[in-house]
C-alpha positions as CSV (number, residue, x, y, z in Angstrom):
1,X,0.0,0.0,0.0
2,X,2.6,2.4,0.7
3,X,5.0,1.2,-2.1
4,X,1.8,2.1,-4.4
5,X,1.5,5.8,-2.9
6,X,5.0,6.9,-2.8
7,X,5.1,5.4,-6.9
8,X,1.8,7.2,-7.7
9,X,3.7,10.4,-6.0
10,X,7.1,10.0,-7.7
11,X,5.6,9.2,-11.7
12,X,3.1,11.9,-11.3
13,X,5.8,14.9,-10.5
14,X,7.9,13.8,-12.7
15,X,5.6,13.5,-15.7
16,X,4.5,17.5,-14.7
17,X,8.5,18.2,-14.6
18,X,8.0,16.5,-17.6
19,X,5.3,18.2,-19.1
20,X,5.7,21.5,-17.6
21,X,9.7,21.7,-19.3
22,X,8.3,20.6,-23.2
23,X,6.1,23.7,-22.7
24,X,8.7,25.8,-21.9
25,X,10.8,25.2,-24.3
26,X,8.1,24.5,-26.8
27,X,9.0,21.5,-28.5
28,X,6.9,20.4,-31.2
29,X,4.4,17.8,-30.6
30,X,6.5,14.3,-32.0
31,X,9.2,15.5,-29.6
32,X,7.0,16.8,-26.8
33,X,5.3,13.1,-26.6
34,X,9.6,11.4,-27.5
35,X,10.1,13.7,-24.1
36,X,7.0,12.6,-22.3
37,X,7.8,8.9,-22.8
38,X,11.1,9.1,-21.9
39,X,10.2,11.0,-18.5
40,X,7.2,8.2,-18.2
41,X,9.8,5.6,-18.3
42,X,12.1,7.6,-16.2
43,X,9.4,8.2,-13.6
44,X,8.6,4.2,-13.2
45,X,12.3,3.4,-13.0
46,X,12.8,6.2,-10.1
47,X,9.4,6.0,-8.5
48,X,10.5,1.5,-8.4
49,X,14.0,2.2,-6.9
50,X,12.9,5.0,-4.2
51,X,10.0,3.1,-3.0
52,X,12.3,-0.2,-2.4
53,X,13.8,2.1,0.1
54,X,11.5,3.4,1.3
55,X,9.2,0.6,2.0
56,X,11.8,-2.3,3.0
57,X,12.8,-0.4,6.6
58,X,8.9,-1.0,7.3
59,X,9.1,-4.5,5.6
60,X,12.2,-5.5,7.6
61,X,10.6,-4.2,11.1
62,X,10.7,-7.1,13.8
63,X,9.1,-6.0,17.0
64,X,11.8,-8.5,18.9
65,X,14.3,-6.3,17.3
66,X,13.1,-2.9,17.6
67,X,14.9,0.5,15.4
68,X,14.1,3.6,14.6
69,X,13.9,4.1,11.0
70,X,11.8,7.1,10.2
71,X,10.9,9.6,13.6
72,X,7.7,10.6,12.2
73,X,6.4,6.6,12.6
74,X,8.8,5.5,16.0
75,X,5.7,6.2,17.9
76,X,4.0,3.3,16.1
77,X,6.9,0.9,15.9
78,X,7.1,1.3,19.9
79,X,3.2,0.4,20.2
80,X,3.8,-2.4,18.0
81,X,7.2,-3.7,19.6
82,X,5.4,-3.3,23.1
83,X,2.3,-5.2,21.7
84,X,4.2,-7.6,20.3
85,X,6.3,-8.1,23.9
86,X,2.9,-8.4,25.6
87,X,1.7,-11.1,22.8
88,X,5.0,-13.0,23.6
89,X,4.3,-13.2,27.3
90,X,0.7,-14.1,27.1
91,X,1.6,-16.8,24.4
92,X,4.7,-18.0,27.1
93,X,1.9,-17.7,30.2
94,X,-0.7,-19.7,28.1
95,X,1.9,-22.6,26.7
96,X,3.2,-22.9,30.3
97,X,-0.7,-23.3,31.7
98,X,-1.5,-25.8,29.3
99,X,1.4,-27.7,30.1
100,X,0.8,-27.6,33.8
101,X,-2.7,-28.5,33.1
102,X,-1.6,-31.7,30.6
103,X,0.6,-32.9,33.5
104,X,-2.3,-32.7,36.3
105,X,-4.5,-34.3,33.9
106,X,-2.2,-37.1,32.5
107,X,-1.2,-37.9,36.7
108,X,-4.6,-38.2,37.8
109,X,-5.9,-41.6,38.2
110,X,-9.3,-40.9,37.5
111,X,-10.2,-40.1,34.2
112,X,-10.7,-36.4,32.7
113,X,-12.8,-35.9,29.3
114,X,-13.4,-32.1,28.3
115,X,-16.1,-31.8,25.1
116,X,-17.4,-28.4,23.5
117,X,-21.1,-28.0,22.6
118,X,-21.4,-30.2,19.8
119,X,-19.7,-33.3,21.7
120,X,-16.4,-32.7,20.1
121,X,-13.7,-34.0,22.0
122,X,-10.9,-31.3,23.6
123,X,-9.0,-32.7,25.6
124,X,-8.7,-36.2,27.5
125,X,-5.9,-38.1,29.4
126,X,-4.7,-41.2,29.5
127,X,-7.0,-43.3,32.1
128,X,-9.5,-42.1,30.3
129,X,-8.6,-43.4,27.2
130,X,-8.2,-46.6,28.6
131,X,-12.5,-46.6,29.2
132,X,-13.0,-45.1,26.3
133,X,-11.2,-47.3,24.1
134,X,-10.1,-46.6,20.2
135,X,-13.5,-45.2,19.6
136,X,-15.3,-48.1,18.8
137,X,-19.0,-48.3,19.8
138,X,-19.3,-49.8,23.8
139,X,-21.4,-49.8,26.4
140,X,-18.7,-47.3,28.3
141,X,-18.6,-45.1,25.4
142,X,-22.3,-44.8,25.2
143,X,-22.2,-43.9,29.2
144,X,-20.0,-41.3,28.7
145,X,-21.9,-39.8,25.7
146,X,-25.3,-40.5,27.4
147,X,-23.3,-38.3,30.4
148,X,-21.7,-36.0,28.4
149,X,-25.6,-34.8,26.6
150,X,-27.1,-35.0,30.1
151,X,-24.3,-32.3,31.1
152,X,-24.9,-30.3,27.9
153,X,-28.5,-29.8,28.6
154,X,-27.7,-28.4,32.0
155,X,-27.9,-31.4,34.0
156,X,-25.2,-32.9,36.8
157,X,-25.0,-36.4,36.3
158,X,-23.9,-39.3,38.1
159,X,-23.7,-42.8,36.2
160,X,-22.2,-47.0,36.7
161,X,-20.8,-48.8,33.9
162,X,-18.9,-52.0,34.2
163,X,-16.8,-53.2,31.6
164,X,-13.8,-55.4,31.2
165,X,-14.5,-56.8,35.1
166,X,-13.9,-52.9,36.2
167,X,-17.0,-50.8,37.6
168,X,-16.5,-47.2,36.8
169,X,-18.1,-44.3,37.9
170,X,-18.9,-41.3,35.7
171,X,-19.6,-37.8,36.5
172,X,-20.3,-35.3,34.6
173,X,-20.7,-31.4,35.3
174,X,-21.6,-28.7,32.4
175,X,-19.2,-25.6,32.0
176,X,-20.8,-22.7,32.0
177,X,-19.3,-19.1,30.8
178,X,-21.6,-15.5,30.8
179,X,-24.6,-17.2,31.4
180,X,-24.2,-19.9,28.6
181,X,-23.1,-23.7,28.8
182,X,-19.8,-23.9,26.7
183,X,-18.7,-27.5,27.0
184,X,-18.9,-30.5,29.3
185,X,-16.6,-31.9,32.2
186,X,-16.9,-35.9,32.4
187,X,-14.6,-37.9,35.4
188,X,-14.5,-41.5,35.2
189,X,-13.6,-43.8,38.4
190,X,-12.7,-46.8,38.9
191,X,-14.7,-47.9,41.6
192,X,-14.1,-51.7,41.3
193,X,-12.4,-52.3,44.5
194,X,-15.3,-50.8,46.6
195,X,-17.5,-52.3,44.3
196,X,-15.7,-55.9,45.4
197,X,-15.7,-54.7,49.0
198,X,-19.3,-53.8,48.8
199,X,-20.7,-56.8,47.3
200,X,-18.4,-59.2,50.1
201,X,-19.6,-57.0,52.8
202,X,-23.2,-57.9,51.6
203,X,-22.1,-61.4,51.0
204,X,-21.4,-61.5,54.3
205,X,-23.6,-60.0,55.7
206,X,-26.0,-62.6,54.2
207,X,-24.2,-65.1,54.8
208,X,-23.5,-64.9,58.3
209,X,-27.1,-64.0,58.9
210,X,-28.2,-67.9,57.6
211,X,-25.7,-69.0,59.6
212,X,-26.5,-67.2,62.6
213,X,-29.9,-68.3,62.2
214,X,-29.7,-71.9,62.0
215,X,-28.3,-73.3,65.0
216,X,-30.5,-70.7,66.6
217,X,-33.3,-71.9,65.1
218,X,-32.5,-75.2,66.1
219,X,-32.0,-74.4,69.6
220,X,-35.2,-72.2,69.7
221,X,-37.3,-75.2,68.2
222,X,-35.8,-77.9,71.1
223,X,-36.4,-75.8,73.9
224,X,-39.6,-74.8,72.7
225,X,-40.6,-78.5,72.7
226,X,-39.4,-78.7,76.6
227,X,-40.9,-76.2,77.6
228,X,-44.6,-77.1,76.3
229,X,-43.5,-80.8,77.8
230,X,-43.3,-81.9,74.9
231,X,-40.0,-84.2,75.9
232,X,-39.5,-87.3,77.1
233,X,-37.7,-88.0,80.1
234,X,-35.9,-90.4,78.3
235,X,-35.3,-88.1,75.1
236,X,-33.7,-85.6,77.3
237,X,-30.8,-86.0,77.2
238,X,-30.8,-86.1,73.5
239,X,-32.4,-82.7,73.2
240,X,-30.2,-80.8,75.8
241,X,-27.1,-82.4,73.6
242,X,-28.1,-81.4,70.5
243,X,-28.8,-77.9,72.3
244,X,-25.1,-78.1,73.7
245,X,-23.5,-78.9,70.2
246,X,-25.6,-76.2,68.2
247,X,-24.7,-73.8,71.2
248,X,-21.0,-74.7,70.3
249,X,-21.1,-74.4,67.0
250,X,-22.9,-70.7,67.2
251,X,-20.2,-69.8,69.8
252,X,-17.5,-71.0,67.1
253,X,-19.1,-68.5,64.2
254,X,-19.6,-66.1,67.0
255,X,-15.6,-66.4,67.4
256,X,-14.3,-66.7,64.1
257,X,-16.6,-63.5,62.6
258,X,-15.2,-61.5,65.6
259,X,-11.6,-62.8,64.5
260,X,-12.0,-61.9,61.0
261,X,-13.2,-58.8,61.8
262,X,-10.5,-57.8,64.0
263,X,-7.9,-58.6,60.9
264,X,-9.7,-56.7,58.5
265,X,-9.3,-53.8,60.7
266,X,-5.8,-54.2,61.4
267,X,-6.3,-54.2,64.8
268,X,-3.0,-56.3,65.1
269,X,-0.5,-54.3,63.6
270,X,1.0,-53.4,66.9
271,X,1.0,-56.1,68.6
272,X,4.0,-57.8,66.6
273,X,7.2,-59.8,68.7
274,X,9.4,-62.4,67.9
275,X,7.9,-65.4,67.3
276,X,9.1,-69.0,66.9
277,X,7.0,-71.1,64.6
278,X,8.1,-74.6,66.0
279,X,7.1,-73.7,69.5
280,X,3.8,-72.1,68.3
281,X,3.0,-75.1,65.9
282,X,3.8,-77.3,69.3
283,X,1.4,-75.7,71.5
284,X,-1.1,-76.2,69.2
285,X,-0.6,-80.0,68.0
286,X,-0.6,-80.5,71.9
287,X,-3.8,-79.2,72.1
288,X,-5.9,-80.9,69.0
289,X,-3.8,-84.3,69.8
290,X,-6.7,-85.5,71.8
291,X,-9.0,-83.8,69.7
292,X,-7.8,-86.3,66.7
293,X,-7.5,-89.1,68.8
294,X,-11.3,-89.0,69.6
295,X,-11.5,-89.1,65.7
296,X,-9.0,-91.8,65.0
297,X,-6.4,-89.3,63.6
298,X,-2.8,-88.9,64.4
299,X,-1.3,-85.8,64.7
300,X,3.0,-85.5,64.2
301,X,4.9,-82.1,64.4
302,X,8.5,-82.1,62.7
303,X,11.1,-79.8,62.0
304,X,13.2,-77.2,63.9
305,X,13.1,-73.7,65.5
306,X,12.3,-70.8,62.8
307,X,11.5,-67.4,63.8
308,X,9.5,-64.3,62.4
309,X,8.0,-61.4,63.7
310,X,4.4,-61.9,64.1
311,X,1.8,-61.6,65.8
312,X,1.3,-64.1,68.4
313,X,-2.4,-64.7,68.8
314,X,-2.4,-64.7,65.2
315,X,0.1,-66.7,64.3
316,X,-1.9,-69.1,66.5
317,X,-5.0,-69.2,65.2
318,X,-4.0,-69.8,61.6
319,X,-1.6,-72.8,62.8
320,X,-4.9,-74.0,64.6
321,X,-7.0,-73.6,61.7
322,X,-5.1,-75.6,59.3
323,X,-4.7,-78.4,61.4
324,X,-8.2,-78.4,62.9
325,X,-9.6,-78.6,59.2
326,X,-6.7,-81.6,58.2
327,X,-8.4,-83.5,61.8
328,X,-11.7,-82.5,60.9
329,X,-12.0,-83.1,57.0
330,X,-9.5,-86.6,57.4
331,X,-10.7,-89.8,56.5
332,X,-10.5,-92.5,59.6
333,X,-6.7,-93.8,60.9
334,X,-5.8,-90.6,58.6
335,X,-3.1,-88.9,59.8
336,X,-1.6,-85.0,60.2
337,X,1.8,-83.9,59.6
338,X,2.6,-80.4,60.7
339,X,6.2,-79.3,59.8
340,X,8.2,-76.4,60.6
341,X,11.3,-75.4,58.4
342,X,13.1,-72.7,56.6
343,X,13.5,-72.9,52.5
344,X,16.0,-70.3,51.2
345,X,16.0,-68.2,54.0
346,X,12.2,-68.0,54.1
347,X,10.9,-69.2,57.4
348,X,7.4,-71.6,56.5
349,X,5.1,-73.8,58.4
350,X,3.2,-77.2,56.5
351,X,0.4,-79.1,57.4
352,X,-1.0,-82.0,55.3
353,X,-3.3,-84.5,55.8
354,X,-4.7,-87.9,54.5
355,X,-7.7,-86.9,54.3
356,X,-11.1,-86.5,51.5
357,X,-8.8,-83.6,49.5
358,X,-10.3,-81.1,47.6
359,X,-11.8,-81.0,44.2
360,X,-9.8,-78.6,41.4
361,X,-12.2,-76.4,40.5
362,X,-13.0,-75.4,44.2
363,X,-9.7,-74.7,45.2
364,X,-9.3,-71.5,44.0
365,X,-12.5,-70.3,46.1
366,X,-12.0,-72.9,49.4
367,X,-10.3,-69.2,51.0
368,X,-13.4,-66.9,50.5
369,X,-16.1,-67.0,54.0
370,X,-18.1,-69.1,54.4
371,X,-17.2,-71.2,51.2
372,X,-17.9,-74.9,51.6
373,X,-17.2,-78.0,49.3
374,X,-19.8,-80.1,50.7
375,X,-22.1,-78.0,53.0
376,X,-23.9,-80.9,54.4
377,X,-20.9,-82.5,55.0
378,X,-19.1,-79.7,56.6
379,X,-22.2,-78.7,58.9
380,X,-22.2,-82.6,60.0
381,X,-18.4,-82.3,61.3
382,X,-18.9,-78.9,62.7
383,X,-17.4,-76.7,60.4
384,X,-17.9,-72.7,60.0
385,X,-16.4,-72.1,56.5
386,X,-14.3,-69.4,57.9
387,X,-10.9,-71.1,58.7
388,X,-9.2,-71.0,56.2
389,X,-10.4,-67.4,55.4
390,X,-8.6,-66.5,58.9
391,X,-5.6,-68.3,57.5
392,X,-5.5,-65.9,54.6
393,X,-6.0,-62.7,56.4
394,X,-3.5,-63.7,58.8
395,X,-1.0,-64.3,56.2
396,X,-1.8,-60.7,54.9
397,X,-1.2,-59.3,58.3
398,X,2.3,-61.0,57.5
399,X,2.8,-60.6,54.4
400,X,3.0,-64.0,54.1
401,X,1.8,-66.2,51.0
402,X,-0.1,-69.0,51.4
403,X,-0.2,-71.9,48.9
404,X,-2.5,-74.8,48.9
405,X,-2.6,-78.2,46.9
406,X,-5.0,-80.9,46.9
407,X,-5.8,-84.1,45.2
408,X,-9.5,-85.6,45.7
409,X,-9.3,-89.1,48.3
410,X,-5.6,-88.5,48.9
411,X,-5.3,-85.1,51.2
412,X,-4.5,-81.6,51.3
413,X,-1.4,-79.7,51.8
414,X,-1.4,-75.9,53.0
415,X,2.2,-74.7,53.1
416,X,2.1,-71.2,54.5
417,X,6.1,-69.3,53.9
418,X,6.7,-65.8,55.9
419,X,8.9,-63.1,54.6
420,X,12.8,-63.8,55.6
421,X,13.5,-61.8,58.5
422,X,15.8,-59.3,59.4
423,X,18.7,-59.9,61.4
424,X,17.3,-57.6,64.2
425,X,14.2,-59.7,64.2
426,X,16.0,-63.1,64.7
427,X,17.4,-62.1,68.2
């Protein structure tokens, strides 16, 4: 534009400089237009080269390297250096923003989806691309739209999907900005672990509820029946047994919930000492020896002092549990080995048994409460279906693993092997 002024300047005085010197010296007309060209041509030529350098100061201007080429403009050139300054810092505050933003977002565990108006993606990070997927069509998807319109029309929105055995929850917000909604804001958590706590805890609940109310049930029908007079004299003693053992047995659940509820709250985590698994295993198999003998099942301890630090009370119960389940689920003569040792530094207590064995496909859930194999047949001997589930939590409270094998009529082996101690612990 200003190339084009200054030309239109420069040809049109010199074509009057031109014009105005034929005049004067009053050259004919074939010479007067000869002149003219000549000063046309001589006009472009000079009007081209002064414009060039007039124009390429303004053309060569960078705001990051600021001059003074012409006074009469400086005043602009410094607005536009400072305005470009400004621009530079905004551009330098905005890149660093977005980056802090991109690294919150890509930390966070729970996943962050931002959409515009018309459901156009802006901005996501990794967890949630992991429930949405490579864009194919899924339930999760569909939540997340279904959310995402919900949020759009001005709603807050709270929804469940499961998907790949994980239970999310979504939540979506609308962004609002001068009175309008602008876009949407959809979290996704993964809720799956209080999902699995909340269905055990109702599991439980259940469960222990039936088996609360059996042996009550029992006990309530019996001594209902004695008390109308109902009962034999003879029959008596019958009734106030089978009161006795289904007292026992609720006393037992009673015992074991209370257990398991004391590991699950950790109420043992600061109650830990030396312990030595031989003599812990000994006091035990001392205790259940006449319990086996009055079922025809021989109860051996082998091996040799190994220590940890435990929990005593703990360490107890889960030694007592295994080997009250090898006496109680044992086949006749059967017989119980518990053995103490320590395998590559790792200190570890056995028990196995001779007795009915478990089949495969129950093995992997024989640890879960109140699981049984045969329900009749563990109700007959007495059982809860929580001992081995107090053998797992204990090992947690250890850090312990726990690893079980089994073959069907030939007896189970539980092998439970303890973190290797440090040499402060083995004094």
């Amino acid at each position: 534009m200003i190339g084009a002024i200054v030309w239109s300047i420069i040809i049109v005085a010199v074509l009057g400089l031109g014009l105005a010197l034929g005049a004067f010296l009053g050259l004919e007309t074939g010479a007067f237009i000869a002149l003219t060209v000549i000063y046309g041509a001589f006009a472009i030529v000079f009007a081209n080269l002064v414009a060039r350098r007039i124009v390429k100061p303004l053309q060569d201007f960078d705001p990051s390297k600021p001059g003074r080429s012409y006074s009469e403009i400086a005043p602009l050139m410094d607005r536009i250096t400072r305005q470009g300054q400004l621009i530079d810092l905004q551009m330098t505050d905005l890149k660093r923003s977005r980056e802090e933003f991109q690294a919150i977002t890509n930390s966070m565990a729970e996943g962050f989806i931002l959409v515009d108006p018309d459901m156009k993606l802006i901005s996501y990070n990794p967890s949630a691309q992991k429930i949405m997927g490579d864009g194919e069509e899924s339930v999760a998807t569909d939540t997340i739209r279904g959310a995402a319109r919900a949020a759009l029309a001005g709603e807050h929105t709270e929804r469940t999907v499961d998907m790949d055995g994980h239970v999310y929850q979504i939540l979506a917000s609308p962004v609002e900005s001068g009175g309008k909604i602008t876009g949407a804001i959809i979290l996704s958590l993964d809720i799956t672990e209080k999902a699995r706590r909340e269905a055990m805890r109702h599991d439980f609940s259940s469960n222990v509820s039936h088996e609360l109310k059996t042996p009550l049930t029992s006990i309530y029908g019996i001594s209902e029946l004695m008390v109308n007079g109902m009962v034999k004299p003879e029959d008596m003693k019958g009734f106030a047994t089978s009161i006795h053992d289904e007292s026992g047995r609720l006393i037992a659940l009673i015992s074991d919930i209370i257990k398991l509820s004391q590991l699950d709250d950790g109420v043992y985590d600061s109650e830990r000492t030396t312990v030595d698994l031989y003599e812990a295993a000994k006091k035990v198999v001392e205790r259940l020896t006449p319990v086996g003998a009055a079922k025809g099942v021989e109860i051996h301890l082998t091996g040799s002092s190994s220590k940890i630090l435990g929990v005593p009370s703990v360490i107890d119960e889960m030694i007592y549990n295994l080997c009250d389940n090898a006496i109680k689920y044992n086949v006749e003569n059967g017989r119980v080995l518990v053995s103490v040792a320590t395998i590559g530094g790792h200190p570890a207590i056995a028990v196995s048994d001779t007795g009915i064995g478990i089949p495969r496909e129950h093995i992997d859930r024989v640890f879960e409460r109140f699981y049984r194999v045969d329900k009749s047949h563990s109700k007959k001997i007495g059982g809860t279906g929580l001992g081995l589930s107090i053998v797992k939590h204990g090992a947690a409270v250890h850090n312990a693993d726990v690893n079980l094998k089994s073959n069907p009529g030939r007896g189970t082996a539980v092998t439970v092997t303890f973190p290797i101690p440090k040499p402060e612990e083995e004094k």
